[in-house]
C-alpha positions as CSV (number, residue, x, y, z in Angstrom):
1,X,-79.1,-129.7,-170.4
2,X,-75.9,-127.8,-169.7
3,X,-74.4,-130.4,-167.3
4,X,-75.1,-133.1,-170.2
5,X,-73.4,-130.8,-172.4
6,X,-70.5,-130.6,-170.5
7,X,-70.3,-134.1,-169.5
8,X,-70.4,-135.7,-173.3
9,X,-67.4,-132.7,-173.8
10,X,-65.9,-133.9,-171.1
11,X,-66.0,-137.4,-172.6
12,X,-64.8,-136.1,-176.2
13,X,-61.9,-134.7,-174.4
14,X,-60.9,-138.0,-172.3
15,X,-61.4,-139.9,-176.1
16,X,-64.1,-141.7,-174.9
17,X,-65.6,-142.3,-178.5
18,X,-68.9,-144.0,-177.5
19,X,-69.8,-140.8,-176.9
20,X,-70.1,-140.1,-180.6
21,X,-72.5,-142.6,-181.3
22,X,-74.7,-141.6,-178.0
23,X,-74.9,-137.7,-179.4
24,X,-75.8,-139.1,-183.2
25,X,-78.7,-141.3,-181.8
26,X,-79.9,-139.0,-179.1
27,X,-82.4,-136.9,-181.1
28,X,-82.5,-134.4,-177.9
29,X,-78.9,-133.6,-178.6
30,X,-79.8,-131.7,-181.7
31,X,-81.2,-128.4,-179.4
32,X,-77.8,-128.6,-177.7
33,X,-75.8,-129.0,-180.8
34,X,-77.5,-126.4,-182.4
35,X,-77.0,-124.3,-178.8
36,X,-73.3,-125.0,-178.8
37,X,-72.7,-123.7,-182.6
38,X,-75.4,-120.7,-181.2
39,X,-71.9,-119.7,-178.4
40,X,-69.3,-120.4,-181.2
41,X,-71.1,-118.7,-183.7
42,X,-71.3,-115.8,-181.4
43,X,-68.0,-115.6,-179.8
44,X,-66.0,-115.9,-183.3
45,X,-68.2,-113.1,-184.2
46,X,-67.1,-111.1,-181.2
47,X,-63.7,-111.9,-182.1
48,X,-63.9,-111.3,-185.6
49,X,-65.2,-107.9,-185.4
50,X,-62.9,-106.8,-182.7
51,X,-60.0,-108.1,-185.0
52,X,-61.4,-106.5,-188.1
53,X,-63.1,-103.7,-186.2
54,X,-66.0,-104.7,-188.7
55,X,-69.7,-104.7,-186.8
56,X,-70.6,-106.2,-190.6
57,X,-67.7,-109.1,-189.8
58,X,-69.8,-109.9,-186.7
59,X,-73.1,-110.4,-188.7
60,X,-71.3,-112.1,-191.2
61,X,-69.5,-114.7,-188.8
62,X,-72.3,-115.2,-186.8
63,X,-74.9,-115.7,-189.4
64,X,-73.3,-117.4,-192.1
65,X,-70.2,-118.4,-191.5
66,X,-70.4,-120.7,-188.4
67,X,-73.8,-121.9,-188.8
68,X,-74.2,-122.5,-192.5
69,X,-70.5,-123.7,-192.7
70,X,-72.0,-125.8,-190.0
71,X,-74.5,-127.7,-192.2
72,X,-72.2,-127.3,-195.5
73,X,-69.8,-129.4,-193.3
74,X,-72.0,-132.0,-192.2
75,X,-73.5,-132.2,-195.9
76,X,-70.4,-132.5,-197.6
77,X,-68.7,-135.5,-194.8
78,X,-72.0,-137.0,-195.2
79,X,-72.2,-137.2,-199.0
80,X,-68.2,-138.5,-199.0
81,X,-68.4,-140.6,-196.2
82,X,-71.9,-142.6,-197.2
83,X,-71.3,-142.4,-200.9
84,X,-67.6,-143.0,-201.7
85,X,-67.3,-144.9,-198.7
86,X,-70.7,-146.9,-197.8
87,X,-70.5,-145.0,-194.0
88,X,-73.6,-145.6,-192.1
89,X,-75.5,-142.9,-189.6
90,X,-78.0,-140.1,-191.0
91,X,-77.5,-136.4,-191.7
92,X,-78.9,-135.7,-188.3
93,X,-76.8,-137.5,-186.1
94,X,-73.7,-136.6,-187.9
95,X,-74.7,-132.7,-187.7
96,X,-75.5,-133.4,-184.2
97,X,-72.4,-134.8,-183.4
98,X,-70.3,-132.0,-185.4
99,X,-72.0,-129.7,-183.9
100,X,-70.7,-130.7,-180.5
101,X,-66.9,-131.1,-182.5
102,X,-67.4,-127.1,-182.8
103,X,-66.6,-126.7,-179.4
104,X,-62.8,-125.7,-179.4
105,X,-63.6,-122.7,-181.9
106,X,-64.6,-121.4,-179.0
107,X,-60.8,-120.0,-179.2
108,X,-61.7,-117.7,-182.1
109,X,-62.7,-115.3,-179.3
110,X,-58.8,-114.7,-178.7
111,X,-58.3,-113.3,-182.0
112,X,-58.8,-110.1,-180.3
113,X,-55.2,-110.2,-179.0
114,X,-52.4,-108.8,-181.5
115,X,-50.1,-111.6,-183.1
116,X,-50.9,-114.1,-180.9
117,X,-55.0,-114.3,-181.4
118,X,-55.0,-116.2,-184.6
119,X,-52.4,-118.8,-183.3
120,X,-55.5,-119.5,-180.6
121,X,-58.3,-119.5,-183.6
122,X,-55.9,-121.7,-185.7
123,X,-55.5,-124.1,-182.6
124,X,-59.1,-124.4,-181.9
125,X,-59.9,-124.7,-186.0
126,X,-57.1,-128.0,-185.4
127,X,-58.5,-129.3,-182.5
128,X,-62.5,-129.4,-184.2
129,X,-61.2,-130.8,-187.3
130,X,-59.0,-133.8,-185.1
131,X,-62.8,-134.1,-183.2
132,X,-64.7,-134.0,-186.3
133,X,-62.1,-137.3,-187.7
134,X,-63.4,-139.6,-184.6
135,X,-67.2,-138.1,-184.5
136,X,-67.2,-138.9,-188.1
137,X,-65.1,-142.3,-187.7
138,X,-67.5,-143.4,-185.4
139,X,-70.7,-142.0,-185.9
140,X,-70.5,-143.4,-189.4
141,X,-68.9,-146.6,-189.1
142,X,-65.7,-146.1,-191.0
143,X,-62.3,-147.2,-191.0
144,X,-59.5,-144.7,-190.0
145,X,-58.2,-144.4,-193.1
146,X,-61.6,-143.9,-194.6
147,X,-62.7,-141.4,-192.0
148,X,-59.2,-139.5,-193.0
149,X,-60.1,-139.7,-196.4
150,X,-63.5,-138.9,-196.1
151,X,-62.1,-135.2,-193.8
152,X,-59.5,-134.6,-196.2
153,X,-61.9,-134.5,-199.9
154,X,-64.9,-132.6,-197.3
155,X,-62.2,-130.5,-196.5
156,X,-61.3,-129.9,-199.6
157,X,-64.6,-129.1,-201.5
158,X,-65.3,-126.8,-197.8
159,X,-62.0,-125.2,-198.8
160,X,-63.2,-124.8,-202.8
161,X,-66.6,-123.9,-201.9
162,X,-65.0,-120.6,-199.8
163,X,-63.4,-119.6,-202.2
164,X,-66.5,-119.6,-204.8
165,X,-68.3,-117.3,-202.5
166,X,-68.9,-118.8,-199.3
């Protein structure tokens, strides 16, 4: 499972977009999504509560905020993407596949170093986000400038559902 994990990373790396499309129909790739999100979750966590030197931080980051942002994510592209802009795929194979976009927050660890740490969270934050635009161009079947559109109003209500509480 791990060396399939690293090779479709690899893949997403190299912009080898078919690999999208392979994660999204590959029901297995769920367990490995949800494993990947599992190491992110837990290393922002770590980094989080260093930063903050909060031990609640780390519960928070780790159970809410990675994972359920997670599925808020995938729910909101999906809702934009299929209903504003008639984008195929399912839920699953788009939370599969942005599950697997998570990977660069693995940075988020580094916010344990003074004034330099949350340049390294911001830069893995970027680096999902440019993922998430061709996981959801492709896994969805959308146009660039509706997959743009589609990141930019999920973003958005992400953005306005923070600051409501979560």
């Amino acid at each position: 499972m791990l060396e399939q994990i690293i090779a479709r990373l690899m893949r997403m790396v190299q912009f080898d977009h078919t690999v999208y499309r392979e994660i999204a129909d590959d029901e297995n790739a769920t367990i490995q999504a949800a494993a990947i999100v599992v190491v992110v979750a837990f290393l922002s966590a770590l980094g989080s509560a260093i930063a903050a030197r909060s031990f609640w931080m780390f519960l928070y980051t780790l159970v809410i905020v990675v994972p359920v942002g997670w599925l808020i994510w995938t729910g909101l592209v999906y809702l934009v993407g299929a209903k504003l802009f008639d984008g195929q795929g399912t839920f699953m194979g788009l939370l599969r596949v942005l599950g697997f976009t998570m990977t660069p927050s693995l940075l988020a660890i580094l916010a344990v170093i003074p004034c330099l740490g949350w340049i390294a969270a911001l830069v893995g934050a970027v680096l999902s986000l440019v993922l998430g635009f061709f996981a959801i161009r492709e896994t969805m079947g959308l146009t660039t400038e509706k997959a743009v559109l589609t990141v930019v109003i999920g973003w958005v209500l992400r953005f306005v559902i923070s600051l409501i509480g979560f």
